[in-house]
mmCIF file of the N, C-alpha and C atoms, coordinates in Angstrom:
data_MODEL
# 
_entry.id   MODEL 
# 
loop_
_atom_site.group_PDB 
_atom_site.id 
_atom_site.type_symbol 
_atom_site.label_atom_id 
_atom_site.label_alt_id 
_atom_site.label_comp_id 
_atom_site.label_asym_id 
_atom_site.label_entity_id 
_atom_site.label_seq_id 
_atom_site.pdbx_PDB_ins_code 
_atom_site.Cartn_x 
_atom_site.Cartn_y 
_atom_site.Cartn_z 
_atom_site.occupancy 
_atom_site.B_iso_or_equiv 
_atom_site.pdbx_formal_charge 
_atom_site.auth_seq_id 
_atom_site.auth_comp_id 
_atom_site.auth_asym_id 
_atom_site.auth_atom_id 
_atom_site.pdbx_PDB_model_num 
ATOM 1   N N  . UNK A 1 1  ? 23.826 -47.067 -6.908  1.00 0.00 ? 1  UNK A N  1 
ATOM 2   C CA . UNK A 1 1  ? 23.246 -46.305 -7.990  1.00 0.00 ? 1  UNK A CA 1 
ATOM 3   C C  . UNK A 1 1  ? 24.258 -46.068 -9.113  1.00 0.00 ? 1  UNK A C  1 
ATOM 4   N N  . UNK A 1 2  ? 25.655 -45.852 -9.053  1.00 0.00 ? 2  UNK A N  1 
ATOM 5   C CA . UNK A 1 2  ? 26.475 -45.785 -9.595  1.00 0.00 ? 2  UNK A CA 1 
ATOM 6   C C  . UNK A 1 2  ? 26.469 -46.667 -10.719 1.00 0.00 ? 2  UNK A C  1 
ATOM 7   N N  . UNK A 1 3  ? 26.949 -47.992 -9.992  1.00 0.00 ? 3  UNK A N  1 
ATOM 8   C CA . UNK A 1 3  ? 26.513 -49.254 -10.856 1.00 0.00 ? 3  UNK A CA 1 
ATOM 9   C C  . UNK A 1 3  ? 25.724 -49.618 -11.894 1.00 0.00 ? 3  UNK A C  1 
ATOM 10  N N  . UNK A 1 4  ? 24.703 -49.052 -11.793 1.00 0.00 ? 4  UNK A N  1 
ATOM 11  C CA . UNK A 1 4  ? 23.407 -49.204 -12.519 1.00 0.00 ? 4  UNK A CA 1 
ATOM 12  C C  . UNK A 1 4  ? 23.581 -48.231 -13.381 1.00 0.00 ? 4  UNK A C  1 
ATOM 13  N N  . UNK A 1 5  ? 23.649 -46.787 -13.593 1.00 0.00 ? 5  UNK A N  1 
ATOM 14  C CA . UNK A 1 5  ? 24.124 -46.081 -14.514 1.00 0.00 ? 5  UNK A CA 1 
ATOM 15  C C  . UNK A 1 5  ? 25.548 -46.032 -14.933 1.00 0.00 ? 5  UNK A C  1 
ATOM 16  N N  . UNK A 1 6  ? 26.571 -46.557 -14.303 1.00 0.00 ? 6  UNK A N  1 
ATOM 17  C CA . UNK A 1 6  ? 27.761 -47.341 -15.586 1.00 0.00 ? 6  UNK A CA 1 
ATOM 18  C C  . UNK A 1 6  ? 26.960 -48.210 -16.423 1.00 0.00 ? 6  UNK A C  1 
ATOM 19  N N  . UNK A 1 7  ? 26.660 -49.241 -15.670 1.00 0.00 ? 7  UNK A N  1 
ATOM 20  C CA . UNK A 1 7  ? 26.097 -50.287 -16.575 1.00 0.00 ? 7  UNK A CA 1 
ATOM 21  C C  . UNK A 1 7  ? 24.818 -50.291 -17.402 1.00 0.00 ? 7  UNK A C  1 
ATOM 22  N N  . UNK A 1 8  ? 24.252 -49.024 -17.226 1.00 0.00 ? 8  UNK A N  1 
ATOM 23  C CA . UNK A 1 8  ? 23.371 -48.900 -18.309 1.00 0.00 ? 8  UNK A CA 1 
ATOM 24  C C  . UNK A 1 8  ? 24.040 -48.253 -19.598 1.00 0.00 ? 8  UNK A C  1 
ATOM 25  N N  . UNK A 1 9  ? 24.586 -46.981 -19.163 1.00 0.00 ? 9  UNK A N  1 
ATOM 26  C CA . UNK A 1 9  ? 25.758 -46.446 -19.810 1.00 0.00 ? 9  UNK A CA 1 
ATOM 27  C C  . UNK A 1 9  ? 26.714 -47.174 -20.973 1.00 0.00 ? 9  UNK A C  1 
ATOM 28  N N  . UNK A 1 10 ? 27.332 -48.236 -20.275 1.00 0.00 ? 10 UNK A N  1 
ATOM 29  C CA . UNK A 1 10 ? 28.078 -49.153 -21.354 1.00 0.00 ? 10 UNK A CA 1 
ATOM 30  C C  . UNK A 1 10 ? 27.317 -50.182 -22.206 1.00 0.00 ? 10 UNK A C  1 
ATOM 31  N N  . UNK A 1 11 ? 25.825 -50.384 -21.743 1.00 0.00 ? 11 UNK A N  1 
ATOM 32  C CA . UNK A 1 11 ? 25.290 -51.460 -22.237 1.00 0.00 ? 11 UNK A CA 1 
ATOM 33  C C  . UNK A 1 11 ? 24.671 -50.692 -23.571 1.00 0.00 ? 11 UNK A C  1 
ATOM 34  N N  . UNK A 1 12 ? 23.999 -49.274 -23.476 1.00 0.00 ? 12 UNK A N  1 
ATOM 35  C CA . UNK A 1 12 ? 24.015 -48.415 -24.770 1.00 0.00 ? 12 UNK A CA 1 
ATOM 36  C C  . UNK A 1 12 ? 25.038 -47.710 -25.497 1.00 0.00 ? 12 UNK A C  1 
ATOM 37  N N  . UNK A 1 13 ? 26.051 -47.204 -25.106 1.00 0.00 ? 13 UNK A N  1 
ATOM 38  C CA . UNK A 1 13 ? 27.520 -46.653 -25.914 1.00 0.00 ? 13 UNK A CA 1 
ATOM 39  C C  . UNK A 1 13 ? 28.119 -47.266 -26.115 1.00 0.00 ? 13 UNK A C  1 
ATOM 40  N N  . UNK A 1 14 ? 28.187 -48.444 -25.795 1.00 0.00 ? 14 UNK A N  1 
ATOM 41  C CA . UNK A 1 14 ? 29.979 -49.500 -26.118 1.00 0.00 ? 14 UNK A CA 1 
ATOM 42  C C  . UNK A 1 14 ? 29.555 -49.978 -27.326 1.00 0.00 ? 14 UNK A C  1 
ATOM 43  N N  . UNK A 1 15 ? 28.337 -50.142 -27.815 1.00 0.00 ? 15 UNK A N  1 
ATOM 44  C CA . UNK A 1 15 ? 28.151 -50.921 -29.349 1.00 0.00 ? 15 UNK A CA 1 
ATOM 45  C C  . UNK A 1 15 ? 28.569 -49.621 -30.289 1.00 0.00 ? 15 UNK A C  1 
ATOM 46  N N  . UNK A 1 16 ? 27.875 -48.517 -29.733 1.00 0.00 ? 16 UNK A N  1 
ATOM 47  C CA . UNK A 1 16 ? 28.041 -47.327 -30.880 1.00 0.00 ? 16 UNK A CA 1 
ATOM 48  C C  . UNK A 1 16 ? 29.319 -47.056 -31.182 1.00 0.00 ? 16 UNK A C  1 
ATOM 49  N N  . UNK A 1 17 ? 29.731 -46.786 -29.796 1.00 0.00 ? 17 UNK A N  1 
ATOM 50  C CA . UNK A 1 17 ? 31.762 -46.121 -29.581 1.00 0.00 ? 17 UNK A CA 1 
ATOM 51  C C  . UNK A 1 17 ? 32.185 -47.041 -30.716 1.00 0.00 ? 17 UNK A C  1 
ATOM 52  N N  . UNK A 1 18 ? 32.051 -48.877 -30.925 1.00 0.00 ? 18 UNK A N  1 
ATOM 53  C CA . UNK A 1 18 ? 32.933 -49.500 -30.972 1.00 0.00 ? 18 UNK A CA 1 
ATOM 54  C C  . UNK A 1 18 ? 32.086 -49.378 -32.703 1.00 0.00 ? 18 UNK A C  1 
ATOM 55  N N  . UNK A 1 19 ? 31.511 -49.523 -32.966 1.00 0.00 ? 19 UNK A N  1 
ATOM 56  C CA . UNK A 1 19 ? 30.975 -49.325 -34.529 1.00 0.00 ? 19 UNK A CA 1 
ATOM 57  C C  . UNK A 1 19 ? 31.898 -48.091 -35.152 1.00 0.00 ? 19 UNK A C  1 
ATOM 58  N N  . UNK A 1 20 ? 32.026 -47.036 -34.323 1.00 0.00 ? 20 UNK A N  1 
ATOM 59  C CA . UNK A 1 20 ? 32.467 -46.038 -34.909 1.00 0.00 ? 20 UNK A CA 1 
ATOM 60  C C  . UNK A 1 20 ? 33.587 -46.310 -35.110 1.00 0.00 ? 20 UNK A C  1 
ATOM 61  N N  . UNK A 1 21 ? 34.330 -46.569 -33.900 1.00 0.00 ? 21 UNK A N  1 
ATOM 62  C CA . UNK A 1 21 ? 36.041 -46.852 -33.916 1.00 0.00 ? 21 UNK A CA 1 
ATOM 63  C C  . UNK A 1 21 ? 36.365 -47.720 -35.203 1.00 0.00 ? 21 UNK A C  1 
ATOM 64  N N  . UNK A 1 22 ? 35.209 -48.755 -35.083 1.00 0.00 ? 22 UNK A N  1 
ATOM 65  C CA . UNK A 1 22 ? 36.375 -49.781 -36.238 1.00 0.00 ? 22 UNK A CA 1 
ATOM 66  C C  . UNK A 1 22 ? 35.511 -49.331 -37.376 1.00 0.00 ? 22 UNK A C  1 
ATOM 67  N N  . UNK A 1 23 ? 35.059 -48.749 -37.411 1.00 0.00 ? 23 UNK A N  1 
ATOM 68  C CA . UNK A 1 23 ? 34.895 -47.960 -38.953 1.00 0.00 ? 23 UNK A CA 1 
ATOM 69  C C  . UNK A 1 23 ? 35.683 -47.233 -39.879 1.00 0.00 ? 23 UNK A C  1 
ATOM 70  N N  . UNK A 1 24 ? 36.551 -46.311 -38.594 1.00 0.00 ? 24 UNK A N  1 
ATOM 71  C CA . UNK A 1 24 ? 37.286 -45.414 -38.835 1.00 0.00 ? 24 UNK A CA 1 
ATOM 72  C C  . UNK A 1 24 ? 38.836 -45.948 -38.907 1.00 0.00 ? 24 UNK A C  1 
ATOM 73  N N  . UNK A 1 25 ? 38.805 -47.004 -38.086 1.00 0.00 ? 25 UNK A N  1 
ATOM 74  C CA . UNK A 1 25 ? 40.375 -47.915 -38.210 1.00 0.00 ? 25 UNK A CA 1 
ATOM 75  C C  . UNK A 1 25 ? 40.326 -48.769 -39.205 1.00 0.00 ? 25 UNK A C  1 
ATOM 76  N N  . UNK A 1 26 ? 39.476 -49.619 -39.904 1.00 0.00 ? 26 UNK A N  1 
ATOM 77  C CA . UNK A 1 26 ? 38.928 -50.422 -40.258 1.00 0.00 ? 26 UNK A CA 1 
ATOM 78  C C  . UNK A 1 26 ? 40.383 -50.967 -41.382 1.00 0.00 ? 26 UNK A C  1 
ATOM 79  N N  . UNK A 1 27 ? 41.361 -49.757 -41.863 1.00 0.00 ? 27 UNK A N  1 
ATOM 80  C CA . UNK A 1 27 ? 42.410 -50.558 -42.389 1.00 0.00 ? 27 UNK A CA 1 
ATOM 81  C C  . UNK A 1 27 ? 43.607 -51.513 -41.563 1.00 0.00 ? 27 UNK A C  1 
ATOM 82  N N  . UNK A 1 28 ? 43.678 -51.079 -40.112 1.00 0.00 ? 28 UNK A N  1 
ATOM 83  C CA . UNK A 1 28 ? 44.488 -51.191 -39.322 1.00 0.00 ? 28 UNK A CA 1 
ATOM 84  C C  . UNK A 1 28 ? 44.039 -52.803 -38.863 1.00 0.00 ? 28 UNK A C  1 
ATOM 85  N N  . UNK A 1 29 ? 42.598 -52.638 -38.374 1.00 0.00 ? 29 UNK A N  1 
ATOM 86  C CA . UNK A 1 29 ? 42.190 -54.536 -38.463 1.00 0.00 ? 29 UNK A CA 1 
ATOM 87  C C  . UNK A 1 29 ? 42.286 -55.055 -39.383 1.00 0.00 ? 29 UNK A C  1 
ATOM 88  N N  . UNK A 1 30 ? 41.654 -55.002 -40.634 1.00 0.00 ? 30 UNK A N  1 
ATOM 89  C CA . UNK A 1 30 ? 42.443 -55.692 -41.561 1.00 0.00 ? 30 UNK A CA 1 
ATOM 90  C C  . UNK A 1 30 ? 43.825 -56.300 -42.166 1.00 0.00 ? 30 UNK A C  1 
ATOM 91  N N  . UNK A 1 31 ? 44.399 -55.393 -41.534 1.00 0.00 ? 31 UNK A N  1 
ATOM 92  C CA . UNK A 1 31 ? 45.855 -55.647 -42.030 1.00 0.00 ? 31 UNK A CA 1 
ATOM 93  C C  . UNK A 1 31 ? 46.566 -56.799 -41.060 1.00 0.00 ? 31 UNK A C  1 
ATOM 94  N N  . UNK A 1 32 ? 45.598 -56.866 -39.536 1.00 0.00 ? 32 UNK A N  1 
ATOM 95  C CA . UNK A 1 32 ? 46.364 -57.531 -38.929 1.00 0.00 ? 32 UNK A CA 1 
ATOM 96  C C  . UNK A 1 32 ? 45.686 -59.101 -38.433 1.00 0.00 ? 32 UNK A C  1 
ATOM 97  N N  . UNK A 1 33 ? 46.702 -60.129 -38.995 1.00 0.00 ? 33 UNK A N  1 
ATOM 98  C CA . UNK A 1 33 ? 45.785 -61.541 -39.236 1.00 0.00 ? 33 UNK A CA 1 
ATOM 99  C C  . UNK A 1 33 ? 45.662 -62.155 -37.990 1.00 0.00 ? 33 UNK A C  1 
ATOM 100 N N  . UNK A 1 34 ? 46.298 -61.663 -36.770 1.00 0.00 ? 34 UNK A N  1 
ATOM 101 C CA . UNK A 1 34 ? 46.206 -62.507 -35.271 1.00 0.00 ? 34 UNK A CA 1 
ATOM 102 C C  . UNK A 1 34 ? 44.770 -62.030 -34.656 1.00 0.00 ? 34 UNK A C  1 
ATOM 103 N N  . UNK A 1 35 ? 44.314 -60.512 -34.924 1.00 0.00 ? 35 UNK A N  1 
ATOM 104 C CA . UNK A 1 35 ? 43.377 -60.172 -34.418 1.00 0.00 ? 35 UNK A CA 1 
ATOM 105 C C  . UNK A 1 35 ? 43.314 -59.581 -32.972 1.00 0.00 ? 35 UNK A C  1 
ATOM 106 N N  . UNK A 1 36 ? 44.933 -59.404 -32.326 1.00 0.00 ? 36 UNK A N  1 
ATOM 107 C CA . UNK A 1 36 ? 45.107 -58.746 -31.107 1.00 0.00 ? 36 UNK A CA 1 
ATOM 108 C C  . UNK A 1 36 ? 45.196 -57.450 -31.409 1.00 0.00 ? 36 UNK A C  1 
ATOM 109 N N  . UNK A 1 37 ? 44.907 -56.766 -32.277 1.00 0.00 ? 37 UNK A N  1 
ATOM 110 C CA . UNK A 1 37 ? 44.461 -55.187 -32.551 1.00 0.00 ? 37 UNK A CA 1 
ATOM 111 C C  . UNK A 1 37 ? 43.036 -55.357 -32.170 1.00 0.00 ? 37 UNK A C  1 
ATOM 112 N N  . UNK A 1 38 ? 42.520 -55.989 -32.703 1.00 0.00 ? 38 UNK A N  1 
ATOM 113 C CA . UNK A 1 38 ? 40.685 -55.718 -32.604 1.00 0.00 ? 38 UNK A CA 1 
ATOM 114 C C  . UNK A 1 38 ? 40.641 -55.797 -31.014 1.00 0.00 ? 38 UNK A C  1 
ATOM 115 N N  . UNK A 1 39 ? 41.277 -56.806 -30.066 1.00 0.00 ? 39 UNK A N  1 
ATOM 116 C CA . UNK A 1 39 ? 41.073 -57.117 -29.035 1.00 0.00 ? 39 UNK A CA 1 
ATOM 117 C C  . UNK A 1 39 ? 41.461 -55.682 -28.021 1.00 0.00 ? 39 UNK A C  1 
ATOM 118 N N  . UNK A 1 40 ? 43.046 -54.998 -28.274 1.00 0.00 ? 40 UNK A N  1 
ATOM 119 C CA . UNK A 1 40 ? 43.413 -53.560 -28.038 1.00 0.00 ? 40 UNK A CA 1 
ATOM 120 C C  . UNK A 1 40 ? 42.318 -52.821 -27.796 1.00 0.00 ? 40 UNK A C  1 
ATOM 121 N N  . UNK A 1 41 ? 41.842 -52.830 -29.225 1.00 0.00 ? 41 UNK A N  1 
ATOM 122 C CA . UNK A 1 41 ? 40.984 -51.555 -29.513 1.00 0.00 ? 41 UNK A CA 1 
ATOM 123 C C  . UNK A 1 41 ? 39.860 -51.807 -28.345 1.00 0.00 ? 41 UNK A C  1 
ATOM 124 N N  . UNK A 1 42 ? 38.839 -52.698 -28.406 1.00 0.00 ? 42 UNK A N  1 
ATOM 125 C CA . UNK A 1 42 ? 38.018 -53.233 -27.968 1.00 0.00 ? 42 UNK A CA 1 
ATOM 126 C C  . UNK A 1 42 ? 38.452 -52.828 -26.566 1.00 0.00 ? 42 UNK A C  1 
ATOM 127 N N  . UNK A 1 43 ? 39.463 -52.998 -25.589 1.00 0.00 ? 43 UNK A N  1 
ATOM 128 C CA . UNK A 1 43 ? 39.502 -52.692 -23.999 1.00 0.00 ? 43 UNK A CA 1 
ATOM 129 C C  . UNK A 1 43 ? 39.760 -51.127 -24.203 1.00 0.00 ? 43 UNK A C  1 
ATOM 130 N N  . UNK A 1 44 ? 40.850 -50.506 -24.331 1.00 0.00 ? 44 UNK A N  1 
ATOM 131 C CA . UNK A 1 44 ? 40.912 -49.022 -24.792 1.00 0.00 ? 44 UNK A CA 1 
ATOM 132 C C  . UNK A 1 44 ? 39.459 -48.650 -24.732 1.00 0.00 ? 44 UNK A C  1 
ATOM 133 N N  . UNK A 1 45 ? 38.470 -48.705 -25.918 1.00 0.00 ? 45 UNK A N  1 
ATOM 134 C CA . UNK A 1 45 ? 37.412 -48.286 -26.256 1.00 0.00 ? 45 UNK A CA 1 
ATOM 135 C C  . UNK A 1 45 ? 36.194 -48.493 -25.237 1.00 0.00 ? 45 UNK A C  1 
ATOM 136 N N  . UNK A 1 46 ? 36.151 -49.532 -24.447 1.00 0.00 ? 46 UNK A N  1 
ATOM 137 C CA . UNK A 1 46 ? 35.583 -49.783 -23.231 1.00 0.00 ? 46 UNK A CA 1 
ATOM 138 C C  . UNK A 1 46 ? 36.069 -49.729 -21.655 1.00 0.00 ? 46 UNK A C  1 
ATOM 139 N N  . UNK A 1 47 ? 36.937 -49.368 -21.645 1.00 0.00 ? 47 UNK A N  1 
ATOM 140 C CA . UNK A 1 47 ? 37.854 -48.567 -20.582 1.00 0.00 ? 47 UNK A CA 1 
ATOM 141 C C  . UNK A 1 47 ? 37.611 -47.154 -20.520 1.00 0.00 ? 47 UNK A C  1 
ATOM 142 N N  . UNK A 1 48 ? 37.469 -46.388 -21.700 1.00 0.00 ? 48 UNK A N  1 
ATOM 143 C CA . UNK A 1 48 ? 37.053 -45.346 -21.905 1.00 0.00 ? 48 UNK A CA 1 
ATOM 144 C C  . UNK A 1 48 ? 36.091 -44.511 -21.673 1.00 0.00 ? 48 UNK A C  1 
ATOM 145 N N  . UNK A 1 49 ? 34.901 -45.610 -22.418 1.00 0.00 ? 49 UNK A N  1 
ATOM 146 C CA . UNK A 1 49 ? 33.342 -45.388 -22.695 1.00 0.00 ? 49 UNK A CA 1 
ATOM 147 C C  . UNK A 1 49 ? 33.180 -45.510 -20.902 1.00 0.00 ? 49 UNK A C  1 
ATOM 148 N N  . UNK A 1 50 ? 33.840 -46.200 -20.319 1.00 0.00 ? 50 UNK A N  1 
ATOM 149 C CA . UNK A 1 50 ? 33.438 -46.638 -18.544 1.00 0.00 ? 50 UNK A CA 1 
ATOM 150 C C  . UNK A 1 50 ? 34.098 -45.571 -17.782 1.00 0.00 ? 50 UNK A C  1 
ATOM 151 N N  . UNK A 1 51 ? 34.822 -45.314 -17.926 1.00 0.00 ? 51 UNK A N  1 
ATOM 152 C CA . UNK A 1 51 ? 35.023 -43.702 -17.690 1.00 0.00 ? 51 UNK A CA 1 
ATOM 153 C C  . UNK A 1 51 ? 34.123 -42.262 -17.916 1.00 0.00 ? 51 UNK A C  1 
ATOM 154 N N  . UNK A 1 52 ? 34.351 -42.129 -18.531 1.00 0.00 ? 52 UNK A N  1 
ATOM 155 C CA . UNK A 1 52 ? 33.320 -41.351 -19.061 1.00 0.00 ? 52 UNK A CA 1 
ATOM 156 C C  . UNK A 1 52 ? 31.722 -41.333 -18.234 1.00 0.00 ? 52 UNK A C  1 
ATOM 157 N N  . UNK A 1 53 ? 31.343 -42.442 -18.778 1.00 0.00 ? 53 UNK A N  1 
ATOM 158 C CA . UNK A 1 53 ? 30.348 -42.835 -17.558 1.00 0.00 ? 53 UNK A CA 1 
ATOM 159 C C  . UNK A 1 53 ? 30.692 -42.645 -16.641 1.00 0.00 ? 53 UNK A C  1 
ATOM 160 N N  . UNK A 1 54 ? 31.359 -42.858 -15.408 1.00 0.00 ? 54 UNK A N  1 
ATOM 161 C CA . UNK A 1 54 ? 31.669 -42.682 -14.169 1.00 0.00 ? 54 UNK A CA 1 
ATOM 162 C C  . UNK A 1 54 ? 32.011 -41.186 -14.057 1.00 0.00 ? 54 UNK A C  1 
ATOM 163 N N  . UNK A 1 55 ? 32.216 -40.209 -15.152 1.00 0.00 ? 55 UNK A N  1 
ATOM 164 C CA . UNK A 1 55 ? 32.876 -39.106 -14.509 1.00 0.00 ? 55 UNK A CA 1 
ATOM 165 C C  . UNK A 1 55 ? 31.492 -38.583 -14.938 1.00 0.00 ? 55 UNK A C  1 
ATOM 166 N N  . UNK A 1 56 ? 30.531 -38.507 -15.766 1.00 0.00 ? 56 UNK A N  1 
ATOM 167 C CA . UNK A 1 56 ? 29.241 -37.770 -16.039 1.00 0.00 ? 56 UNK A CA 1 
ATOM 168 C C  . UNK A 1 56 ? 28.031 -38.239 -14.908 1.00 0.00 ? 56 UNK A C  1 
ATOM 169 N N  . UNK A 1 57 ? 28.280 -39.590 -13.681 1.00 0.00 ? 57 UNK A N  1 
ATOM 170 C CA . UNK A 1 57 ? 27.509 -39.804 -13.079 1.00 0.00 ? 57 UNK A CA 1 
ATOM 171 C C  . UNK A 1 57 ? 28.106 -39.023 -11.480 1.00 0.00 ? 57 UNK A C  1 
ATOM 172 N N  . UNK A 1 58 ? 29.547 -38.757 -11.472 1.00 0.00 ? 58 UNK A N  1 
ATOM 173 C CA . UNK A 1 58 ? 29.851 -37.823 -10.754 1.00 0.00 ? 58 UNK A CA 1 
ATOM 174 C C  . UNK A 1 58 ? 29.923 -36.381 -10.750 1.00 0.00 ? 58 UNK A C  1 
ATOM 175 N N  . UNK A 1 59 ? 29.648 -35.807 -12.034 1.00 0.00 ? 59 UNK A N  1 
ATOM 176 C CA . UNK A 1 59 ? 29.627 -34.540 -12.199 1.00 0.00 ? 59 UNK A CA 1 
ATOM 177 C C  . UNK A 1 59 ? 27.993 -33.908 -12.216 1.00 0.00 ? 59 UNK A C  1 
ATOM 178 N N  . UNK A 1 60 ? 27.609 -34.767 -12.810 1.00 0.00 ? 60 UNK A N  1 
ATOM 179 C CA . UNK A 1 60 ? 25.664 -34.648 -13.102 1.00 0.00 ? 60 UNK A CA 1 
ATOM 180 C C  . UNK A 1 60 ? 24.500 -35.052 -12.428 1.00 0.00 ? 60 UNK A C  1 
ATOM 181 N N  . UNK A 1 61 ? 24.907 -36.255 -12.920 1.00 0.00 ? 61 UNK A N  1 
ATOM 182 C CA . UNK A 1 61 ? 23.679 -36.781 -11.954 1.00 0.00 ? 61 UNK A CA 1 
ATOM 183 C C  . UNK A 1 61 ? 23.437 -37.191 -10.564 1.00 0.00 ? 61 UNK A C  1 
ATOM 184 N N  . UNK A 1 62 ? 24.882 -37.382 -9.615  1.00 0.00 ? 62 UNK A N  1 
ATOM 185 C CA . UNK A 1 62 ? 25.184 -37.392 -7.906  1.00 0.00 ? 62 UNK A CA 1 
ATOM 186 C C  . UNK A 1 62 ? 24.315 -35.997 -7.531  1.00 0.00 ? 62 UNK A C  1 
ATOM 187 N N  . UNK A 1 63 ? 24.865 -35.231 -7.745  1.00 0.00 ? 63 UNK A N  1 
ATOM 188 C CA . UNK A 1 63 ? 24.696 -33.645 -7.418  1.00 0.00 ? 63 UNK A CA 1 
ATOM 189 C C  . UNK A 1 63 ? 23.219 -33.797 -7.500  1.00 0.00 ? 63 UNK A C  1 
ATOM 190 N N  . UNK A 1 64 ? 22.680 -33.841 -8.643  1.00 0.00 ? 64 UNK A N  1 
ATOM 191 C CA . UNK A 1 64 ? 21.340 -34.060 -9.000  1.00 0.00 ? 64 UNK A CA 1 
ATOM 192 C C  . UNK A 1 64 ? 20.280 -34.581 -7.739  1.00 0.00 ? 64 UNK A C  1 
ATOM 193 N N  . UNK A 1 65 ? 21.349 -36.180 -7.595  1.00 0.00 ? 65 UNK A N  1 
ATOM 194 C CA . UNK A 1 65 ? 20.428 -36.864 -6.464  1.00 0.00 ? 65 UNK A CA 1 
ATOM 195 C C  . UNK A 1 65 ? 20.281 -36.644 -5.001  1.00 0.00 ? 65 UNK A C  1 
ATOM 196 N N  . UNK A 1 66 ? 21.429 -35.915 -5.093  1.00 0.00 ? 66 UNK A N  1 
ATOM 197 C CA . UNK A 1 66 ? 21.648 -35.059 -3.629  1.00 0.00 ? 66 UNK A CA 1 
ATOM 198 C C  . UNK A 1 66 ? 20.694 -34.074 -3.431  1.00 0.00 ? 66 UNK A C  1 
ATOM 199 N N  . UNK A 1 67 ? 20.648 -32.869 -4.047  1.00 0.00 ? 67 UNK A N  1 
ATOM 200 C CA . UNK A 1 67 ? 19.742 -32.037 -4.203  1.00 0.00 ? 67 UNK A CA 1 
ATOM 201 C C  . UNK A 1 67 ? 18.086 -32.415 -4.322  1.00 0.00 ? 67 UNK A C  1 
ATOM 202 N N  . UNK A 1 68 ? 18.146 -33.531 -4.972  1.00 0.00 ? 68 UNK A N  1 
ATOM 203 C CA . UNK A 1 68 ? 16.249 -33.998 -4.974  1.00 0.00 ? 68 UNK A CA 1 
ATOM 204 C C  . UNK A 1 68 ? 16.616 -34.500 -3.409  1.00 0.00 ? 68 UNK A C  1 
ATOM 205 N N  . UNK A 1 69 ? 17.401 -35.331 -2.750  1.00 0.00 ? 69 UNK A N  1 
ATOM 206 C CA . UNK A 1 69 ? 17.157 -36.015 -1.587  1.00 0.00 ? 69 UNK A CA 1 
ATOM 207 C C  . UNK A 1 69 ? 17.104 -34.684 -0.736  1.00 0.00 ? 69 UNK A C  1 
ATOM 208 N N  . UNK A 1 70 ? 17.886 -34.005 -0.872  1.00 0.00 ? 70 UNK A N  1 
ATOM 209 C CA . UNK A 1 70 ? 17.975 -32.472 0.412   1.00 0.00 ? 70 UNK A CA 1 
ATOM 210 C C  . UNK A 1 70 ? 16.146 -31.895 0.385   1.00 0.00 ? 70 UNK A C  1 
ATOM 211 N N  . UNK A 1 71 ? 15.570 -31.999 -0.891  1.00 0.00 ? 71 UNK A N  1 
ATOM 212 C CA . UNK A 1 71 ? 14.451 -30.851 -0.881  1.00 0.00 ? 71 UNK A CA 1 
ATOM 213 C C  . UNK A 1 71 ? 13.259 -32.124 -0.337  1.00 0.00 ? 71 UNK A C  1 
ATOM 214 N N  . UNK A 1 72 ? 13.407 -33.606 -0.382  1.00 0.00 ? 72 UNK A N  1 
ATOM 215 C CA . UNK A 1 72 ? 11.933 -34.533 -0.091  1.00 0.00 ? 72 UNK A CA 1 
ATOM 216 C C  . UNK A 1 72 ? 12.742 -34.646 1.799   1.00 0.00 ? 72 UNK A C  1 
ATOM 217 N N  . UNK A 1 73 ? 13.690 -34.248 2.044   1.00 0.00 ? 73 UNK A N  1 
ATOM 218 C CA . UNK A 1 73 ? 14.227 -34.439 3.558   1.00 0.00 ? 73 UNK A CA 1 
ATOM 219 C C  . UNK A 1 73 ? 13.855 -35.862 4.044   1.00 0.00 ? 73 UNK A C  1 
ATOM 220 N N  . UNK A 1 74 ? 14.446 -36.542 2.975   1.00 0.00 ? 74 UNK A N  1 
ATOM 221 C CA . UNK A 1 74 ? 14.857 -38.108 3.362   1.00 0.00 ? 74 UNK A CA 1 
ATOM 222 C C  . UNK A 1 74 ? 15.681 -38.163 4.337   1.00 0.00 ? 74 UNK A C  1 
ATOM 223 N N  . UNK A 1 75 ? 15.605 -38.983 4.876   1.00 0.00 ? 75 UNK A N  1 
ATOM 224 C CA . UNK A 1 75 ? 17.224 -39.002 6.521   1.00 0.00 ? 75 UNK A CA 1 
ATOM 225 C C  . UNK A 1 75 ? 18.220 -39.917 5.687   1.00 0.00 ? 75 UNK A C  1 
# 
């Protein structure tokens, strides 16, 4: 279950996160002609966003699924 909400998780935030980021850096890529900044940014920014995910599917929604499974007394 985990899996599936990382990976839904990154498949909707990693475009936004990363729109924002290089919006806001947007002089720092430019300036650099190899293009191993964009690549930086890009793992940082999705290393992150996958975090995040993983710590809001352990803080929120586990608990969540525990508690619905405790009250239908699934085995």
């Amino acid at each position: 279950m985990a899996i599936i909400f990382v990976g839904l998780w990154g498949v909707i935030t990693i475009p936004i996160a990363l729109s924002v980021v290089f919006s806001i850096i947007k002089p720092v890529v430019m300036a650099d002609n190899t293009g191993i900044s964009a690549i930086i940014i890009v793992v940082v920014v999705a290393l992150l966003d996958g975090y995040i995910g993983i710590k809001i599917f352990e803080k929120k929604i586990e608990p969540w699924l525990l508690k619905r499974k405790k009250k239908r007394n699934f085995p």
